[in-house]
N, C-alpha and C positions, 0 to 999 in steps of 0.2 A: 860566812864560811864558804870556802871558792867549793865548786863543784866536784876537784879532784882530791878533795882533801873531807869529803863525806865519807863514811862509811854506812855499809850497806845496811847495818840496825836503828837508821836517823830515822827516827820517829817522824820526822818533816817527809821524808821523801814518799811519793807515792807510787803502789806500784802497778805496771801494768795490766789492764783489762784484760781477766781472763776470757779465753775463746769457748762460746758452749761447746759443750762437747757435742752437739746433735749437728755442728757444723763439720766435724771429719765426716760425716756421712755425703757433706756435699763433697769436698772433695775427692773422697773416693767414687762419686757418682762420674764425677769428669774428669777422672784417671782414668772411669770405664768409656767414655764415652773419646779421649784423645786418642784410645789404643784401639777402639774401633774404626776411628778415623786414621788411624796412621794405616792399619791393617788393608783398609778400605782403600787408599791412598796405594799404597806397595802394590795391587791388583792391576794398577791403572797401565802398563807396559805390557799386560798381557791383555787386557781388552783393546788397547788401541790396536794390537796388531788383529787381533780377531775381527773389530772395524773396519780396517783399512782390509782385510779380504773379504769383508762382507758382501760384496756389489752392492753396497746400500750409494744414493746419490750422496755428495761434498756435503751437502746442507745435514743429512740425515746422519753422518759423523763426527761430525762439528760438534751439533746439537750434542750427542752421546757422549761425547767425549768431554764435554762443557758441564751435560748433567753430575757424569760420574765424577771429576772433581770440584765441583760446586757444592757435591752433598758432601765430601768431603772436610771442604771447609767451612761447612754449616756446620757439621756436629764442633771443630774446633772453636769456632765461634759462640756456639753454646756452652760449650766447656768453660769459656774463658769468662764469661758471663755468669758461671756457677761457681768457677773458683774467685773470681770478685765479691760474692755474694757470700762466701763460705770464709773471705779472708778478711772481710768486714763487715759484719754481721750488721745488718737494717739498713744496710745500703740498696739494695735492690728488694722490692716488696716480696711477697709470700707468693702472691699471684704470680708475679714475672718467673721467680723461682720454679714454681709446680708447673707454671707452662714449658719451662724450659724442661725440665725433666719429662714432661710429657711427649712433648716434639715428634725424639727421632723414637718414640714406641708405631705408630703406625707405619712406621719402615720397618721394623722387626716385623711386625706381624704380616705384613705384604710381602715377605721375604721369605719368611716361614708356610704362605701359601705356597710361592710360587717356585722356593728353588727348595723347599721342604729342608733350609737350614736349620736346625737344630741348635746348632752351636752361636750361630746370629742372635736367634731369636731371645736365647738366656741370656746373652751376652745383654741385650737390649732391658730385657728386664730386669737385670739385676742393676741396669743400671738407674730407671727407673724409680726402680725401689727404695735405690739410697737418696735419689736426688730427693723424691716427694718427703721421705722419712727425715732427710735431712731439714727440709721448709719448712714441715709442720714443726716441728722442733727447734728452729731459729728463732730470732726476734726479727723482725719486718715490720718498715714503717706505712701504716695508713695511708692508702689513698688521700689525695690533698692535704697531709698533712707534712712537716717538714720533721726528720731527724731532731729527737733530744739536743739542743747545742748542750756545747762540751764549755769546761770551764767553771771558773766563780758565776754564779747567777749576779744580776747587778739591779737592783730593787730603785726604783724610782720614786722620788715623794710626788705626791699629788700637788699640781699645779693651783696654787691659788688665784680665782677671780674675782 
């Protein structure tokens, strides 16, 4: 029977892996974590010009200017690493997972020291939250070991000598 001429209650046909659900938690950990980096990001035209009157030396705005979006697209880079992680479940281990959620939290909290943000620092934790919440609640494949293959399994007879 061609493919277009199946209908949708063909016993043969198989359907789609369902996605855990403790994987929307990664997602939403790195919708929180792209909108902190966009936000983070949209700030950068107002620090360059505060740089640029700083009287700091060429080398010491460079730098600042390098750091501020650099951390920027760290956190996107993490994002993009958790939503891989969240859109293909045992693709990236548990450990890689929880580190990345862990990351950008000592920037919240060094932020919340030092500029007494408030709004950063929840921001940072709740993204946190979802991301670890999200891991522990995934499937993740072992250390040295390789991904379930997919497919018919294919059974070998024992070689006679």
């Amino acid at each position: 029977m061609a493919p277009e001429q199946m209908s949708p209650e063909d016993p043969t046909r198989t359907p789609p892996p369902r996605r855990p659900v403790l994987s929307y938690l990664l997602f939403a950990g790195a919708g929180c974590l792209l909108l902190i980096a966009a936000i983070h990001g949209a700030g950068y035209a107002a620090v360059d010009l505060a740089v640029r009157n700083s009287g700091l030396t060429p080398w010491f705005q460079n730098s600042f200017r390098a750091l501020w979006l650099g951390y920027s697209l760290q956190l996107t880079v993490i994002a993009a690493i958790l939503a891989a992680a969240a859109w293909k479940p045992g693709t990236v281990s548990k450990a890689v997972t929880i580190l990345c959620g862990l990351l950008p939290l000592p920037s919240g909290l060094l932020l919340a020291h030092y500029n007494a943000s408030v709004v950063t620092t929840v921001a940072f934790l709740v993204a946190a939250v979802l991301i670890v919440g999200g891991a522990l609640g995934t499937p993740g494949f072992a250390a040295g070991r390789k991904p379930a293959p997919r497919g018919p399994s294919v059974q070998r007879e024992p070689s006679a000598r």
